[in-house]
N, C-alpha and C positions, 0 to 999 in steps of 0.2 A: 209630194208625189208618193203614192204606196204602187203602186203596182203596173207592169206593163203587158200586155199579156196582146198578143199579134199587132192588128192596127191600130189599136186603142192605148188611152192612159188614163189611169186613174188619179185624182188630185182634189187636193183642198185649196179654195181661196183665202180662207184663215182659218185658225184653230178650231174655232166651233161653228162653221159652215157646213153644211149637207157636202158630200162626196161628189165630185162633179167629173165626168169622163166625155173623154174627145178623141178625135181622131190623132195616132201617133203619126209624125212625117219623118221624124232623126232626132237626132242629136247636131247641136250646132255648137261650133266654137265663136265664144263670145268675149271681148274684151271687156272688163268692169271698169270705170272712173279710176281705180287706182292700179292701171294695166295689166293687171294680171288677167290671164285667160282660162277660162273654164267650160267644162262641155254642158249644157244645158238640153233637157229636153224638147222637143220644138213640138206643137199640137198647131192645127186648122183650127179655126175658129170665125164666126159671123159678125164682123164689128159695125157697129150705125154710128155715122157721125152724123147731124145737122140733118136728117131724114133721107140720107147716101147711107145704104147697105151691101159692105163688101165683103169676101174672103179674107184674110190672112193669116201668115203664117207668126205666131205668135210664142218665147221661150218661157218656157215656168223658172221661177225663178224665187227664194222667199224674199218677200218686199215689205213683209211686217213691220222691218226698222224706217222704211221707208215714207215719203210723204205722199207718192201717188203708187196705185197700185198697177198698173198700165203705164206705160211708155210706147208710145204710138212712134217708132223709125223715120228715117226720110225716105227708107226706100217703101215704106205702108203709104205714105201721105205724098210719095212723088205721083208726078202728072194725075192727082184726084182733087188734091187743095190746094187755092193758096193761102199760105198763114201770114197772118196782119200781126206782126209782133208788138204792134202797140196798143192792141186791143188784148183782151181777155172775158172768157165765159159770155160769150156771144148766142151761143143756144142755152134755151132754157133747159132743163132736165127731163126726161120724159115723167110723163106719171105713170103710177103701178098701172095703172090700168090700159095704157098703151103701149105696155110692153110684152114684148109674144112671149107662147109658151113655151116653158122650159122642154127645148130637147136634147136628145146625150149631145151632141153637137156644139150647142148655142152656149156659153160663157156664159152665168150672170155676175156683174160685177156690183151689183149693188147687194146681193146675202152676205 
């Protein structure tokens, strides 16, 4: 995160990615895997699962160490899915080509 300046935030999704800015909503207190708690920024953002395009409200957070860069909540995925825990990667990936243009808004997760 470099900068916050009214409704807006400014942020990188990794080191060498383009600068990407969203709308700011707070700060939110977040518990981590090893209970401690910390304030994270919170941004809007446009997420598509399975060709379902929703709002939500999303914390920055660096996940570089991490193996997925998103963590999708139960309160994001309540009353929208249900999850077949005995499955996995059920949608295929979209391709470049079917993915909308970059607005300050829109998240891309895959630069």
């Amino acid at each position: 995160v470099e900068t916050k300046s009214g409704d807006s935030i400014r942020f990188k999704l990794q080191p060498k990615s383009k600068w990407r800015q969203a709308p700011f909503v707070g700060y939110r207190r977040i518990k981590d895997t090893g209970g401690r708690v910390t304030e994270r920024p919170a941004i809007l953002i446009t997420i598509e699962v399975g060709g379902t395009s929703f709002e939500a409200e999303v914390c920055l957070v660096d996940r570089s160490a991490m193996r997925h860069r998103l963590i999708l909540g139960r309160q994001v995925i309540a009353k929208r899915f249900l999850i077949d825990v005995s499955q996995t990667f059920l949608h295929p990936l979209p391709s470049k080509a079917a993915q909308p243009a970059q607005a300050t808004s829109t998240v891309d997760y895959h630069s």
